[in-house]
N, CA, C and O atoms as a DFTB+ gen file, in Angstrom:
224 C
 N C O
     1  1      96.464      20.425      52.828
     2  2      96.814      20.248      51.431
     3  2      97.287      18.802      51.258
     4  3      98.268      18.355      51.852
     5  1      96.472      18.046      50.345
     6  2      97.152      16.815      49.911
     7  2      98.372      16.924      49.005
     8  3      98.773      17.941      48.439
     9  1      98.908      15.659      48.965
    10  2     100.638      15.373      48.454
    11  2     100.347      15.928      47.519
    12  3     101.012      16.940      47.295
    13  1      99.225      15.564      46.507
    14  2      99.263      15.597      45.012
    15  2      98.741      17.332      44.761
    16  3      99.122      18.109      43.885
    17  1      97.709      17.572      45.921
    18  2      98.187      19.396      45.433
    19  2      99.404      19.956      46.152
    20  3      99.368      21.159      46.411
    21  1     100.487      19.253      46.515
    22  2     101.543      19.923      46.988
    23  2     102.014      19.597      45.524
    24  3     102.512      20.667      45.175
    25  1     102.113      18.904      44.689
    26  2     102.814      18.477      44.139
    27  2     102.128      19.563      42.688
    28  3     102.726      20.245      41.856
    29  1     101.290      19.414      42.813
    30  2     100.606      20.414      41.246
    31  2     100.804      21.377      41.385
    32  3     101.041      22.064      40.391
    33  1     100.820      22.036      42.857
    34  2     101.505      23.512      43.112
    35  2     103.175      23.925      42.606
    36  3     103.708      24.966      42.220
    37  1     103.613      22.618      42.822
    38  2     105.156      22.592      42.884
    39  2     105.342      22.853      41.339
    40  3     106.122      23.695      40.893
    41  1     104.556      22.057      40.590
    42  2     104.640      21.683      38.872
    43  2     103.970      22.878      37.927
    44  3     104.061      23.264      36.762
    45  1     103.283      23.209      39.069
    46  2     102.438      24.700      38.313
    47  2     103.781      25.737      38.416
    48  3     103.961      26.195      37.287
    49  1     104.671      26.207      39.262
    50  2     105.575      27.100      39.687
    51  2     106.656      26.573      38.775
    52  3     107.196      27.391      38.030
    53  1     106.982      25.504      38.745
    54  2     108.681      25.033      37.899
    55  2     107.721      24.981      36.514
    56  3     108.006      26.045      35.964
    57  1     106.677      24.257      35.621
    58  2     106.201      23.635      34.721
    59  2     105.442      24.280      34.126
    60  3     105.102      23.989      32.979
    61  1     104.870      25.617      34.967
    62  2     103.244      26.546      34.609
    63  2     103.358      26.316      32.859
    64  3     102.533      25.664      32.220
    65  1     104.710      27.086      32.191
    66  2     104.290      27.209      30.678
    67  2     104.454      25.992      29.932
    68  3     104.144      26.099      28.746
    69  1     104.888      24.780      30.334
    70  2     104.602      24.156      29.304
    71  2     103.531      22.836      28.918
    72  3     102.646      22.407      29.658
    73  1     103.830      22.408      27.748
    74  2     102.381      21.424      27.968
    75  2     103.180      20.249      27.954
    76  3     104.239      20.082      27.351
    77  1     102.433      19.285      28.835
    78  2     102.987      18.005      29.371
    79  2     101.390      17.441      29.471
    80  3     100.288      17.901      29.769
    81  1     101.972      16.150      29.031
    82  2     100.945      15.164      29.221
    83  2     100.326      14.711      30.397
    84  3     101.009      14.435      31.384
    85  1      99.149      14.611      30.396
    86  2      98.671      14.011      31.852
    87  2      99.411      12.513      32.481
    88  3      99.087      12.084      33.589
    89  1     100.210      11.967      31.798
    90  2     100.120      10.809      32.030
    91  2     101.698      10.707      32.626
    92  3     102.133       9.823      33.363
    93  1     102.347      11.750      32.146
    94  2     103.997      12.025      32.453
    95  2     103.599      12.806      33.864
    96  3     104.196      12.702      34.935
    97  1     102.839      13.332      33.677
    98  2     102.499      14.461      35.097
    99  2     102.513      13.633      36.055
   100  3     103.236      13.623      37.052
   101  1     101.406      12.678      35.630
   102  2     101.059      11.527      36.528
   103  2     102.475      10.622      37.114
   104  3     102.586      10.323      38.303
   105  1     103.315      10.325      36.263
   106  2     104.746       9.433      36.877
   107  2     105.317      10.280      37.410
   108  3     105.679       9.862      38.510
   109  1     105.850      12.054      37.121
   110  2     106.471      12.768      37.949
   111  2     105.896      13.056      39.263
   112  3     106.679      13.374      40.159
   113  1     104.831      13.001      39.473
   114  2     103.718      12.785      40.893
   115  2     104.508      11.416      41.532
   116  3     105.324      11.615      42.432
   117  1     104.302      10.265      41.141
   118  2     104.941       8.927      42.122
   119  2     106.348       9.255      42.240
   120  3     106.781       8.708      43.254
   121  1     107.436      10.053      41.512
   122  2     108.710       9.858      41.618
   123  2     109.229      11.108      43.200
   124  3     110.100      11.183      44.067
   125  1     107.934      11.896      42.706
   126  2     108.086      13.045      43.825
   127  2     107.647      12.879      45.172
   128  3     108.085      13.331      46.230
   129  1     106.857      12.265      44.948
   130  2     106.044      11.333      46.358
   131  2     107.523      10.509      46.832
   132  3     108.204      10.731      47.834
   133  1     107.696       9.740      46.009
   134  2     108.372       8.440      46.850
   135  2     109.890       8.854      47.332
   136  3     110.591       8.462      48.264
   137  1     110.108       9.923      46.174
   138  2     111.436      11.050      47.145
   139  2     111.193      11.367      48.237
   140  3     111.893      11.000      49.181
   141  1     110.125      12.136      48.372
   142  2     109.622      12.605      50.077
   143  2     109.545      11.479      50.667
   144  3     109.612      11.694      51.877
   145  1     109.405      10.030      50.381
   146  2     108.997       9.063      51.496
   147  2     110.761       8.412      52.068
   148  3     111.280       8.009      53.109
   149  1     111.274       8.723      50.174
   150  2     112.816       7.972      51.373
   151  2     113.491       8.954      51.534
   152  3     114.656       8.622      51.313
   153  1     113.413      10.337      51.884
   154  2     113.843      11.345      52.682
   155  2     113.753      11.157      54.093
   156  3     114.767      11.140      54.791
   157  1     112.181      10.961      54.729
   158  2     111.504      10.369      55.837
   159  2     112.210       9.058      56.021
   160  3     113.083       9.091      56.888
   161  1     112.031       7.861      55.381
   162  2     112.841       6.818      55.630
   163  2     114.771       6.846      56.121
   164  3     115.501       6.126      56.803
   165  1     114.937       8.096      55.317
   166  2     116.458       8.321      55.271
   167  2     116.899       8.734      56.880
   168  3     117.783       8.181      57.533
   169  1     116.098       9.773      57.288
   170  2     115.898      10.513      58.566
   171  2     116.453       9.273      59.674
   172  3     117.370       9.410      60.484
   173  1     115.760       8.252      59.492
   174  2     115.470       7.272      60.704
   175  2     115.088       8.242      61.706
   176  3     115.793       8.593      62.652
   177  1     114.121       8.581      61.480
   178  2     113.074       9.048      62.818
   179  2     111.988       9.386      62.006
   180  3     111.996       9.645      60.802
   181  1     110.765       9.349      63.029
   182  2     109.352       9.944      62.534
   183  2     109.643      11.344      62.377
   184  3     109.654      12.119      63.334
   185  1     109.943      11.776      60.865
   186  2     109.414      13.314      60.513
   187  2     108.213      13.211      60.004
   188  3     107.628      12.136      60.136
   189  1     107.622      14.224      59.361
   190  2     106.889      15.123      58.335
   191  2     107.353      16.130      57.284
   192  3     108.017      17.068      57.725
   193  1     107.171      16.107      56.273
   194  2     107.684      17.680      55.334
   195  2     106.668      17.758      55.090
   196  3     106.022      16.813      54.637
   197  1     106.152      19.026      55.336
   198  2     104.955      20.066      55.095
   199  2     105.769      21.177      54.270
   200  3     106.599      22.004      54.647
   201  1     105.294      20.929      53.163
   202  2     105.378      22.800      52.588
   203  2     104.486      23.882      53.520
   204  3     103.548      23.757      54.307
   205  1     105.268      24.988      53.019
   206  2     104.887      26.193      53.389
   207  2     104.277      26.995      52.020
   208  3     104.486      26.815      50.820
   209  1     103.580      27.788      52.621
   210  2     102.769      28.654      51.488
   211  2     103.531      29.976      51.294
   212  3     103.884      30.894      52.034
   213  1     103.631      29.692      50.017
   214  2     104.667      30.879      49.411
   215  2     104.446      32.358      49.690
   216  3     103.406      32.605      49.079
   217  1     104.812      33.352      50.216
   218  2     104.088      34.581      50.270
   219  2     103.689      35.188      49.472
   220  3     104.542      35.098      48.588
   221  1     102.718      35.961      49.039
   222  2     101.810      36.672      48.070
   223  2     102.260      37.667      47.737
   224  3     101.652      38.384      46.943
């Protein structure tokens, strides 16, 4: 799964009912990304965050 369908998954579950612009979607995508990157940066060590798939 790429970032950005981790991230549409994430926005579909918190966001499913409402309507939002593609273009706001689009900046909440870089703000969510670059959280996960200085999480990793924060660590000082090589992690990964992988989501997990929600159970059915």
């Amino acid at each position: 799964m790429t970032e950005r369908e981790e991230y549409e998954a994430w926005f579909a579950r918190r966001f499913g009912g409402l309507d939002v612009p593609e273009w706001l979607r689009a900046v909440g995508f870089e703000f969510w990304r670059h959280g996960r990157l200085s999480l990793i940066e924060a660590a000082g060590a090589p992690v990964e965050i992988r989501a997990l798939q929600e159970p059915r």
